[in-house]
C-alpha positions in Angstrom: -49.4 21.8 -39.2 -46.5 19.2 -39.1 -47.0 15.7 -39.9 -44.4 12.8 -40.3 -41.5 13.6 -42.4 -40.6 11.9 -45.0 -44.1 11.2 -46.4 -44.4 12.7 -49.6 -47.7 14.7 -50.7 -50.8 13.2 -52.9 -50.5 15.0 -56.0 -53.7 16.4 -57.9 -54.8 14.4 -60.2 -56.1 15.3 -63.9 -59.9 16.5 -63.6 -62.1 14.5 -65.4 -66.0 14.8 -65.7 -66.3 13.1 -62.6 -63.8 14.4 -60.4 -64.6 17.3 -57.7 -62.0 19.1 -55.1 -61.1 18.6 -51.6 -61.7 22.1 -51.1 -60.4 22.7 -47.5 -59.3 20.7 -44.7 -60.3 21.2 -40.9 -58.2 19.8 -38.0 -59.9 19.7 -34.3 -57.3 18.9 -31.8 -59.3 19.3 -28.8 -62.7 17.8 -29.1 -65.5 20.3 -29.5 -63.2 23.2 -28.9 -61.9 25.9 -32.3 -60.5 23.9 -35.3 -57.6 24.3 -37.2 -57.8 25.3 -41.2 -54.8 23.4 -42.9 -53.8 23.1 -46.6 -52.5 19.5 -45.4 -53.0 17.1 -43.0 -51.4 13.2 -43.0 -54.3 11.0 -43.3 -54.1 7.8 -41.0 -56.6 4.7 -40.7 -58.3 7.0 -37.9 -58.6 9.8 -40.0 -56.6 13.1 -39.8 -53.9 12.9 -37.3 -54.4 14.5 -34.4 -57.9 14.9 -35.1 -59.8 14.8 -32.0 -56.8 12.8 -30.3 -57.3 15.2 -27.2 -60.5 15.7 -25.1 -61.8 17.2 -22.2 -63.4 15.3 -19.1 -65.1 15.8 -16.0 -63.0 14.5 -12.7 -64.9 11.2 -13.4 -63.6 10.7 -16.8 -66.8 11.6 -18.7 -66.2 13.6 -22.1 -67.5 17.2 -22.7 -68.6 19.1 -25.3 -70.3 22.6 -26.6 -73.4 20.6 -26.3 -72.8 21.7 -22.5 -70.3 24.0 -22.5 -70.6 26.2 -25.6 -67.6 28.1 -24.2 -65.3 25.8 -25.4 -66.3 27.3 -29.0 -63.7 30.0 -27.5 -60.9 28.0 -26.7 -58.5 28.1 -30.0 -55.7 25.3 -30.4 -52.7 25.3 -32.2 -50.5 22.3 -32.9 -46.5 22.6 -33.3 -43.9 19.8 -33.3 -43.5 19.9 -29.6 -46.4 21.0 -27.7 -50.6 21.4 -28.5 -51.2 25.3 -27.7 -54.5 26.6 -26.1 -55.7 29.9 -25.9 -58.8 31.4 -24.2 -60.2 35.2 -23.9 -58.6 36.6 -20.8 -56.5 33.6 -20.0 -53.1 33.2 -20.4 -51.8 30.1 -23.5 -51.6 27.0 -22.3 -48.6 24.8 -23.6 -48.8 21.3 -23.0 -46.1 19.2 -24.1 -46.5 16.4 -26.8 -43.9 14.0 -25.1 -43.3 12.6 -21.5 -45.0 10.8 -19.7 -48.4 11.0 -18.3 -50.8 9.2 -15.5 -53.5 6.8 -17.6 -57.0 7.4 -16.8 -60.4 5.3 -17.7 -62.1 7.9 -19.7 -66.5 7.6 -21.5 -66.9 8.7 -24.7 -70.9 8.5 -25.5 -70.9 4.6 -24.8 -67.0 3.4 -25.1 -64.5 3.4 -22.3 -61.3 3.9 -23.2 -58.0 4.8 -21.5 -56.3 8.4 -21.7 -53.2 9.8 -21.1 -53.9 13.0 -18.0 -52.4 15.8 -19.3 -51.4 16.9 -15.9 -52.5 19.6 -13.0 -52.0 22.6 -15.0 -54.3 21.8 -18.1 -56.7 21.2 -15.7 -56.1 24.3 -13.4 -56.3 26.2 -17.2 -59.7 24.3 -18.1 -61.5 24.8 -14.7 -60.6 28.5 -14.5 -61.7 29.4 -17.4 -65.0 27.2 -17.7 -65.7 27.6 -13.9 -66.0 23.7 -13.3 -63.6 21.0 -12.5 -62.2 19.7 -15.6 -59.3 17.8 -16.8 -57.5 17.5 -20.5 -57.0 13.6 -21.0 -54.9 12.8 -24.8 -56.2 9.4 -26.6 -54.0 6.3 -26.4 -53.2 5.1 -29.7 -52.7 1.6 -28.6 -56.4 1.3 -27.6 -58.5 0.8 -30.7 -61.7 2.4 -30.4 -63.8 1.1 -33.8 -66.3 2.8 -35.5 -69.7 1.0 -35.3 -69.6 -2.0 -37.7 -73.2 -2.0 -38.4 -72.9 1.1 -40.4 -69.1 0.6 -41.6 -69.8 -3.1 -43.6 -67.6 -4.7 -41.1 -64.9 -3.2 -41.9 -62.7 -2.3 -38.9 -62.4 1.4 -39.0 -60.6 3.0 -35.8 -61.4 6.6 -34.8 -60.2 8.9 -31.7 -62.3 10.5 -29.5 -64.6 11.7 -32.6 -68.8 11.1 -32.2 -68.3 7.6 -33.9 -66.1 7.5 -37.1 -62.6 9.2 -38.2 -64.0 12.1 -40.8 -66.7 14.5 -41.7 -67.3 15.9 -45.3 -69.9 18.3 -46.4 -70.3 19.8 -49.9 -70.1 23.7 -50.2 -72.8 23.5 -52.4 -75.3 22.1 -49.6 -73.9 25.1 -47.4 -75.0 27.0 -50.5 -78.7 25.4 -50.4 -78.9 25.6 -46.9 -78.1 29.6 -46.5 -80.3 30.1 -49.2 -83.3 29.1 -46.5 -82.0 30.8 -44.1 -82.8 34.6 -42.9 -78.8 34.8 -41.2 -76.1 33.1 -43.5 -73.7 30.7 -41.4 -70.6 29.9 -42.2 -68.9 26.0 -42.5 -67.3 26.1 -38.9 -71.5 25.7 -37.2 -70.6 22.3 -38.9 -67.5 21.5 -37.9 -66.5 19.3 -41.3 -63.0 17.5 -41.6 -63.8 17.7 -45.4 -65.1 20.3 -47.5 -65.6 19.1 -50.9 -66.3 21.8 -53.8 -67.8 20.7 -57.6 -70.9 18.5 -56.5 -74.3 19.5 -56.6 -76.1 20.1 -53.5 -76.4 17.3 -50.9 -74.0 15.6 -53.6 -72.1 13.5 -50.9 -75.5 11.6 -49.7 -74.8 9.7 -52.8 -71.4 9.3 -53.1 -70.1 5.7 -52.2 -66.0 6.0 -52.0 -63.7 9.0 -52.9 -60.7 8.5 -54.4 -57.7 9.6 -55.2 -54.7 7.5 -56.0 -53.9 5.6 -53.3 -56.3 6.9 -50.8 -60.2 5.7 -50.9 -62.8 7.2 -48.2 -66.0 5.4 -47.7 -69.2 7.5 -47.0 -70.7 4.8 -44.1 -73.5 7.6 -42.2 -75.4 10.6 -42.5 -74.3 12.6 -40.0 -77.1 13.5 -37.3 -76.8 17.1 -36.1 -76.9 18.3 -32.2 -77.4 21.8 -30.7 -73.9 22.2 -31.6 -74.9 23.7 -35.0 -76.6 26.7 -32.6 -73.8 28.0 -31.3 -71.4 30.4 -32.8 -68.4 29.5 -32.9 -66.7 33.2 -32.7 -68.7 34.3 -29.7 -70.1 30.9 -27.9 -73.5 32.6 -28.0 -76.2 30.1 -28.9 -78.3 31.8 -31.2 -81.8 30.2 -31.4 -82.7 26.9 -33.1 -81.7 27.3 -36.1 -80.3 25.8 -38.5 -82.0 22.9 -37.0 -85.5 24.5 -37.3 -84.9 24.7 -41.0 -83.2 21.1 -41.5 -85.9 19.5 -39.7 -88.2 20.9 -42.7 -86.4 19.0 -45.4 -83.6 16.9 -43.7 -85.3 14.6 -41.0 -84.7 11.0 -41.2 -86.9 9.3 -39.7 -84.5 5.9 -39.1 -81.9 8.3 -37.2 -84.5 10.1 -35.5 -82.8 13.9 -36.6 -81.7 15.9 -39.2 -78.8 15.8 -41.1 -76.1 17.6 -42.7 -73.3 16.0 -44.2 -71.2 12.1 -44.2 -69.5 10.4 -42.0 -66.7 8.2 -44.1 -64.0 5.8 -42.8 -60.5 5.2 -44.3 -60.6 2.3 -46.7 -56.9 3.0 -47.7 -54.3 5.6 -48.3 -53.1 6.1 -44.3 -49.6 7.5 -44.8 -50.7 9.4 -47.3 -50.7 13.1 -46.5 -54.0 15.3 -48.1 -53.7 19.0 -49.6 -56.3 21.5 -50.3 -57.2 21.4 -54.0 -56.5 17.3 -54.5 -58.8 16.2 -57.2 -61.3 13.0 -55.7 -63.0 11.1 -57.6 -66.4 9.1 -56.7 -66.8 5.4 -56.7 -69.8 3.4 -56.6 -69.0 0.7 -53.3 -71.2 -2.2 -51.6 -70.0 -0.6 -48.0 -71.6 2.5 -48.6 -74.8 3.5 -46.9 -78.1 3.9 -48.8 -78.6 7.6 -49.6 -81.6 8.8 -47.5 
């Protein structure tokens, strides 16, 4: 993936005894559909760009997601420097443009409004044949700023795209590891969907981390992330394959504040936007007032 030119790469830092890796990074174009591995991605105050900055809708303007249409799990993306790519089983690729113009529509995510650019009549010719309901592709407007719930984020202003609520998801390897290890089938990372996968903590490791750091770049955990039937589904076939991992979760991962189980940190971007992140960057933790209470 491309970013901004001109923006030099965060180099690794010396490890120290309380350093850990930023072991891989994930980009999702296209809300809920495939994600993109990357060894880098420029970091911006509302996360990865192009995370989640397009999004697909009903006629009405109402967001959709595996939750609904686990299909979407099928629908691959693939960013250049002119045009967002989407491919489907038995459909032809979809190239839609990243410049010109486009009609602006009133679109919901859960409870925020928020204008979208329409992507035009042949995205959504593309999307309705292949998911066999009227749908449209809509591309966030980055001059609407759609914050992060301040309750959880200290006050701080933290903008995010069309993500759940904040700009990035990390989860720990290691509390992949754990969770596996209670499992009867293995899964791999992507039932999670994580922006960040972070590599030398123990398991569950991020509940209690406060900021990571590297240079000039600081991430605040803020949330546990609550996990959906999303985590059902596999991502390679769409099939939804029972209720786990949530079965097993709920044995030793409910919060009872949240009301569900869950499996890895929501964090917002403190500092460090312009800063572009690499596989293998050393972070560091920092304790921080704006973190949440581990639960």
């Amino acid at each position: 993936m491309t970013a901004a030119s001109g923006v030099p790469p965060l180099t690794t830092e010396n490890r120290n005894s309380g350093t850990f890796t930023l072991a891989a990074l994930h980009l999702y174009p296209v809300k809920s559909c495939r994600g993109i591995a990357v060894q880098e991605a420029l970091l911006t105050a509302a996360g990865l760009e192009h995370d989640r900055e397009w999004m697909i809708v009903t006629p009405e303007g109402r967001f959709v997601t595996q939750r609904e249409a686990p299909r979407l799990a099928l629908v691959a993306t693939d960013l250049g420097k002119d045009a967002l790519t989407l491919a489907a089983p038995g459909a032809a690729r979809l190239i839609v443009p990243l410049g010109g113009s486009a009609d602006v529509r009133q679109v919901t995510v859960w409870g925020d409004r928020c204008p979208a650019f329409d992507q035009g009549g042949p995205a959504a010719r593309w999307l309705t044949e292949f998911l066999g309901r009227p749908l449209r592709l809509v591309r966030f407007d980055p001059a609407h700023r759609r914050l992060s719930n301040s309750t959880w984020t200290g006050g701080v202003e933290a903008p995010n795209r069309f993500s759940d609520g904040y700009p990035l998801l990390a989860i720990s390897r290691a509390s992949l590891d754990d969770l596996n290890a209670r499992l009867s089938v293995p899964l791999p990372m992507d039932r999670f969907r994580p922006n960040l996968v972070l590599d030398g903590l123990a398991p569950y490791g991020e509940d209690e981390i406060g900021d990571l750091v590297a240079g000039d770049v600081r991430l605040r955990r803020v949330k546990p992330c609550t996990r959906c039937a999303i985590t059902t589904t596999n991502q390679a076939t769409a099939e939804v394959e029972g209720d786990e991992p949530l079965r097993t979760l709920k044995s030793y991962r409910w919060d009872k504040a949240l009301r569900g189980v869950t499996f890895g940190q929501n964090l917002i971007v403190v500092a460090g936007a312009g800063v572009r992140l690499h596989a293998g960057l050393d972070l560091r933790a920092e304790t921080s007032a704006g973190a949440s209470p581990s639960r």
